[in-house]
Structure formats: C-alpha cells, structure tokens
C-alpha positions as CSV (number, residue, x, y, z in Angstrom):
1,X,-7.0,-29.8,76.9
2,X,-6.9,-33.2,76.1
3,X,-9.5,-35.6,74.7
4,X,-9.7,-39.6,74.8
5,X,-12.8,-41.9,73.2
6,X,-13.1,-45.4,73.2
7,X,-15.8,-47.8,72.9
8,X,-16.4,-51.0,75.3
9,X,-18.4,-53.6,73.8
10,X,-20.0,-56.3,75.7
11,X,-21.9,-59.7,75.0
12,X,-24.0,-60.7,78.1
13,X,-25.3,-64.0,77.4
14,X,-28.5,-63.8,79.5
15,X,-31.2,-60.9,79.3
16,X,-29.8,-59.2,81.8
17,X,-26.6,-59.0,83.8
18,X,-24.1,-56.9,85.5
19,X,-20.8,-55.9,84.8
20,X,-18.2,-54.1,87.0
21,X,-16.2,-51.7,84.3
22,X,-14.6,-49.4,87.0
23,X,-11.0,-51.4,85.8
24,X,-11.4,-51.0,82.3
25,X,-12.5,-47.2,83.0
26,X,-9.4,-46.7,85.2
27,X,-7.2,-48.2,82.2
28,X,-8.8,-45.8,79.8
29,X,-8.1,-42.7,82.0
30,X,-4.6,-44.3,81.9
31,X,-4.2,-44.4,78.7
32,X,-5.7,-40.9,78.0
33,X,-3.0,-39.5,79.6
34,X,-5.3,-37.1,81.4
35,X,-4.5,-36.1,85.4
36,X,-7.2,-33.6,86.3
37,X,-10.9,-33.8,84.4
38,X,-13.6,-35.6,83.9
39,X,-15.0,-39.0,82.2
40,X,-18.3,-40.0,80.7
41,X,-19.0,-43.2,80.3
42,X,-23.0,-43.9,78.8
43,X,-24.5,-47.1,77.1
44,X,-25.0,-46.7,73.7
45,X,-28.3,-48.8,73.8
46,X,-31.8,-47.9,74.9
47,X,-32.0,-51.4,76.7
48,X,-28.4,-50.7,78.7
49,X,-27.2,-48.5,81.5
50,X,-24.4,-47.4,83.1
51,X,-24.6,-46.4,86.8
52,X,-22.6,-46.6,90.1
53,X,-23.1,-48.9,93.0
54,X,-21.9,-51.0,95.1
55,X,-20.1,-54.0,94.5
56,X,-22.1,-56.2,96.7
57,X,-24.0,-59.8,95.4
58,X,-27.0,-59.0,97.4
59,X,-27.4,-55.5,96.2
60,X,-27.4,-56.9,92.5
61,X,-29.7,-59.6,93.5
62,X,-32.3,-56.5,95.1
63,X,-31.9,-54.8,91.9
64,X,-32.9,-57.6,89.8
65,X,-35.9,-58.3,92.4
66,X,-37.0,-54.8,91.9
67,X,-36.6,-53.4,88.6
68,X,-38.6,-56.8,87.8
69,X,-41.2,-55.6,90.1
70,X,-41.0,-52.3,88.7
71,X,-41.2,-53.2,84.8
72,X,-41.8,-57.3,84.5
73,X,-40.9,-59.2,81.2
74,X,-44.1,-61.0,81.1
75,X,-46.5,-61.4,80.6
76,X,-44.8,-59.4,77.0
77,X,-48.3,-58.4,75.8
78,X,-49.0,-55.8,78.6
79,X,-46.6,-53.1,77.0
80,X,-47.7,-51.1,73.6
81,X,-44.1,-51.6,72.4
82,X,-43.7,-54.8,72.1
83,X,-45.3,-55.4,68.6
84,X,-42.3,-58.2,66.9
85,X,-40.2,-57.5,70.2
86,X,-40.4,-58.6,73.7
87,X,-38.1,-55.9,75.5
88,X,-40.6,-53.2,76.3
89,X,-39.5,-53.7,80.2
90,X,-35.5,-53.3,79.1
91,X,-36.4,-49.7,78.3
92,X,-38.3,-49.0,81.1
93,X,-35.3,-51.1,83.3
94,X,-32.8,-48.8,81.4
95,X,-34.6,-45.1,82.1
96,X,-34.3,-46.0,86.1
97,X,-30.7,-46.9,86.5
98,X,-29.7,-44.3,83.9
99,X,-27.6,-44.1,81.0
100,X,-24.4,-42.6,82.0
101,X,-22.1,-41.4,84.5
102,X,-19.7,-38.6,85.0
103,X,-16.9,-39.1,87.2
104,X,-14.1,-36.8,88.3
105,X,-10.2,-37.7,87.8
106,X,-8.1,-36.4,90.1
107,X,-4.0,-36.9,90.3
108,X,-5.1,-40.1,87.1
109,X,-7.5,-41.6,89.1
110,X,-11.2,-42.3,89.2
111,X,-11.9,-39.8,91.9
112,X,-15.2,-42.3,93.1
113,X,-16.4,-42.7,97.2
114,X,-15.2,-45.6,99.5
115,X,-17.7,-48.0,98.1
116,X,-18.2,-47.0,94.6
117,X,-18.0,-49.0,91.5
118,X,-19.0,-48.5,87.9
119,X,-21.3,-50.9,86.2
120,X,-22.8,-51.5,82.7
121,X,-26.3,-53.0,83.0
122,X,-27.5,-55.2,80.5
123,X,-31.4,-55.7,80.2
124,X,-32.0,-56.9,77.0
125,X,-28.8,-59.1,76.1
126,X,-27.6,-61.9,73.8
127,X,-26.1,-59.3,71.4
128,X,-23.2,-57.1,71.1
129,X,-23.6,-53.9,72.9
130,X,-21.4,-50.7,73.6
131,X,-20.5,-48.3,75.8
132,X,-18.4,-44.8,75.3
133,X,-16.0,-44.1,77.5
134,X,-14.4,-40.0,76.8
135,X,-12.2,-38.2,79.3
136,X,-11.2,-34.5,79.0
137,X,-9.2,-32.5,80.5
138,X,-5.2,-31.7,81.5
C-alpha cells in the first residue's frame, strides 16, 4: 500500500473566507501515485474546516448568512471563551461544517458527485493555517 502526506497552508486575509482546494487535492492524489484508495484531507486548526459543497456564489453567501446567525462575532463578550481572544464564534463556525473529509479515488481521480467540490473554510483568518492532505492505498 502506498502512503502520501502533504500540508496546504493558507493565508486568508479576512476572518473568514472560502477556498475551493478540489485542484490542489487532485494534484496531490497525482502525485501520490495512488489509483484505487482513499484521501483525507482535515484543517489543522480549531477555527478551520474542510467540507464539500457546491461551488456556487450564493450558496457561500447563505453560509456566511447563517453560520453568522448560528454563532455571531459580536457582540465578543457573549461567549466564555473569549477572555484575550475574540474567536469564540470561529469554533463554534468550525464544529458545524466539520473538520475533514474522506473522499474515494478511483482509476487517480477524486471519485466526488456531479456538483461536488472541496473547500477549506477559514473563520478566524489573517494568519497562516494548514490543512493535511494523506492518500492511501494501491
């Protein structure tokens, strides 16, 4: 069996953002050499999330409408957490879209549906995050 690991980092300059890694995932099964198995890919940061959607504008604008509903920023006092830190919502943002997924390969390729896409989602940003990307199998 084989076994690939690499790290993505990201910058997002705003709090929060979204990123469409389903290329750079695709590159890394690739480059792993692997043809039938599976990759993980999971943010390394309790403010960050990987999960899979669709690529749609509008459907990024309803998530940002609704995880805001869900856990607000401010007012920053409301959450226990935030004693010298103002990202008590990111983690709460972070535990409903997830932190990883698990995607099949099949014949070297992402084996995802018509529509799907993989994303990292930032909700605490202006710093250097990471995500691991590892892919077993043959």
């Amino acid at each position: 069996m084989k076994s690939y690991r690499k790290e993505l980092w990201f910058e997002i300059p705003a709090r929060r953002g979204f990123v469409n890694i389903t290329r750079t995932v695709q590159e890394c099964v690739a480059d792993s050499g692997v043809q039938e198995g599976l990759v993980l890919c999971n943010a390394m940061h309790i403010t960050a999330s990987v999960f899979i959607n669709d690529d749609e504008s509008g459907l990024h604008h309803d998530y940002e409408v609704w995880l805001e509903k869900l856990a607000p920023h401010a007012p920053v006092d409301q959450y226990r957490h935030n004693v010298g830190e103002d990202n008590a919502d990111a983690h709460m943002k972070r535990q409903i879209m997830g932190r990883e997924v698990v995607v099949a390969v099949t014949e070297g390729m992402l084996d995802l549906g018509t529509w799907e896409q993989i994303f990292y989602g930032e909700f605490d940003g202006r710093r250097r995050k990471r995500v691991l990307v590892k892919i077993i199998g043959e």
